[in-house]
C-alpha positions as CSV (number, residue, x, y, z in Angstrom):
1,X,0.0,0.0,0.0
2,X,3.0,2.3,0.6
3,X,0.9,4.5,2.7
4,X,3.3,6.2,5.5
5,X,0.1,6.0,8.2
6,X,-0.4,1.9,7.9
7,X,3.2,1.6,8.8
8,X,2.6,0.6,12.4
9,X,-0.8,-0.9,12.5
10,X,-1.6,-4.2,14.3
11,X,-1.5,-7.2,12.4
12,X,-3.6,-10.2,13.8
13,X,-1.4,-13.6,14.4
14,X,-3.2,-16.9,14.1
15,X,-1.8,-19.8,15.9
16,X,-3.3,-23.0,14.9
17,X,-2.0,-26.4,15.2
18,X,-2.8,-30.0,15.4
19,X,-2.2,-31.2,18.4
20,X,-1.7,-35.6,18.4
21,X,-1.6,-37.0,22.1
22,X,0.5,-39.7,22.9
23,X,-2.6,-41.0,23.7
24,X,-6.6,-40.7,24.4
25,X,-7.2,-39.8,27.7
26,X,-8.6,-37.0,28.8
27,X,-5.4,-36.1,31.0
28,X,-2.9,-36.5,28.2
29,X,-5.2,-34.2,26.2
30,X,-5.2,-31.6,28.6
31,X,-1.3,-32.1,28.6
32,X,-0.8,-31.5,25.0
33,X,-2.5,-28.7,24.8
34,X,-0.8,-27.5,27.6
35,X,2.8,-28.3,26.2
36,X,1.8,-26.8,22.9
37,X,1.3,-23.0,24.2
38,X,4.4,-23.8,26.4
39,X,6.2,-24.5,23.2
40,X,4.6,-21.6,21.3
41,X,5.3,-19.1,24.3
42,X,9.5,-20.4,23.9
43,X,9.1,-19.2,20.0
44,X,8.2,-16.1,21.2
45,X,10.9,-15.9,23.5
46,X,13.4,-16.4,20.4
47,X,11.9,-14.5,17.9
48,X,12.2,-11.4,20.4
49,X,15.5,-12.4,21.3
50,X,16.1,-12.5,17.2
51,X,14.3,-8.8,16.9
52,X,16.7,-7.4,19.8
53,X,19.8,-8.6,18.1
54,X,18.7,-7.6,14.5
55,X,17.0,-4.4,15.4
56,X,18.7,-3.2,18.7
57,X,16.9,0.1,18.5
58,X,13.6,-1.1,17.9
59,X,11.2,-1.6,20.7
60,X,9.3,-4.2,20.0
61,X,5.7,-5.4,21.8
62,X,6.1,-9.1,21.2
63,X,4.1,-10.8,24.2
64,X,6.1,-12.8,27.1
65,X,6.1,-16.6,26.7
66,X,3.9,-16.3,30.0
67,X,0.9,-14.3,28.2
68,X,0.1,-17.5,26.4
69,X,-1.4,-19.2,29.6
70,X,-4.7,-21.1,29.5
71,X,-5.4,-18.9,32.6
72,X,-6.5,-16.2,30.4
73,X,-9.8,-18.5,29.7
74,X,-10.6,-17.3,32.8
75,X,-11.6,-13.7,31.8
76,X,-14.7,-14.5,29.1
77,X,-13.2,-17.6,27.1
78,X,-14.8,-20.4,25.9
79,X,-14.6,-23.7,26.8
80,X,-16.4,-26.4,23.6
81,X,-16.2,-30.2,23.1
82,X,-18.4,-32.7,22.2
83,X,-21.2,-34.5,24.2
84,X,-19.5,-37.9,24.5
85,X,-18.0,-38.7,27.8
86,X,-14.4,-38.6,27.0
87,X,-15.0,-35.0,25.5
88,X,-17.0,-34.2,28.8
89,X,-14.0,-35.6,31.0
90,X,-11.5,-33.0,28.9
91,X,-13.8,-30.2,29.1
92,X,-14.4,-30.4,33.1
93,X,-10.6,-31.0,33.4
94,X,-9.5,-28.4,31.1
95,X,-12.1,-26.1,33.4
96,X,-10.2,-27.3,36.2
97,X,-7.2,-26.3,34.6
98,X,-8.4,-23.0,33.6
99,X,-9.7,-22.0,37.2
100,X,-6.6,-23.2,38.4
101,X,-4.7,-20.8,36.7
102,X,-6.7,-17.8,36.4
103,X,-6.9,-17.3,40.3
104,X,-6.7,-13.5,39.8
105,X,-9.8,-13.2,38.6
106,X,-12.2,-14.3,42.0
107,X,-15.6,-13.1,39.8
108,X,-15.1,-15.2,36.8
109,X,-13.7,-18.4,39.5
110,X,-16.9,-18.2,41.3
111,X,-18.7,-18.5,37.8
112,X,-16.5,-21.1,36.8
113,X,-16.0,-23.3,40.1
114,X,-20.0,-23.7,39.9
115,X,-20.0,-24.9,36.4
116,X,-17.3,-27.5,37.2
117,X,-20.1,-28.8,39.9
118,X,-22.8,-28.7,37.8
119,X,-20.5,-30.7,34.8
120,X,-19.2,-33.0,37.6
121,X,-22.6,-33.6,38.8
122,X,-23.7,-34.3,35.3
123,X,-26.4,-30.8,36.1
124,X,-25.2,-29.8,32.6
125,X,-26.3,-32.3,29.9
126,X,-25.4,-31.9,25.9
127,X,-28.9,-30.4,25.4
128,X,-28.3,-27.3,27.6
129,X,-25.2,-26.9,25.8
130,X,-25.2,-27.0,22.0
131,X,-22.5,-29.5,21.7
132,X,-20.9,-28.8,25.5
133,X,-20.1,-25.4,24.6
134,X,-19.6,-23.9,28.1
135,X,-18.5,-20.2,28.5
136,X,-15.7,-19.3,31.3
């Protein structure tokens, strides 16, 4: 475009993956996922430490490894898996997961903590849900 006012706008990264457990249970699910942003957040730590050493001057605003945390579910994200128990069993654990980390945040816990009762107490049922789709 050339245009000298478009030079530092925002540009929208996409991470999307594949993610292949080792194997199917729900724990090893939770893992992976877990291990991927991990593995994402140490990219990030190397492609700053690449920008610093290129462009010493430049001061960038590329995120800490840290900000990719599944604790950040915990302020409005979105929790969706299918109605089949094993899908159930990774969505209550990956809630579990979520609260867990997002401590900070003692509004959205309280919000959360009850849904993880009414999942574990099998209160919410597919049909409530669309598919399990449960918002944290």
């Amino acid at each position: 475009d050339g245009d000298s006012d478009n030079e530092h706008e925002y540009k929208t990264v996409l991470m999307s993956c594949c993610i292949f457990p080792e194997d199917e249970t729900a724990k090893q699910q939770i893992e992976s996922i877990d291990n991927f942003l991990k593995e994402q957040g140490a990219l990030l730590e190397e492609w700053k430490l690449v920008i610093e050493k290129m462009y010493p001057d430049y001061v960038h605003d590329i995120p800490d490894a840290a900000s990719l945390d599944l604790g950040k579910l915990a302020d409005g994200g979105v929790v969706t898996t299918d109605t089949c128990n094993s899908a159930k069993s990774v969505m209550r654990m990956m809630i579990e997961l979520i609260i867990e980390r997002g401590k900070n945040n003692d509004t959205m816990l309280t919000v959360l903590e009850s849904v993880v009762e009414e999942v574990a107490n099998g209160e919410v049922d597919a049909a409530d849900n669309d598919g399990e789709q449960i918002n944290v």
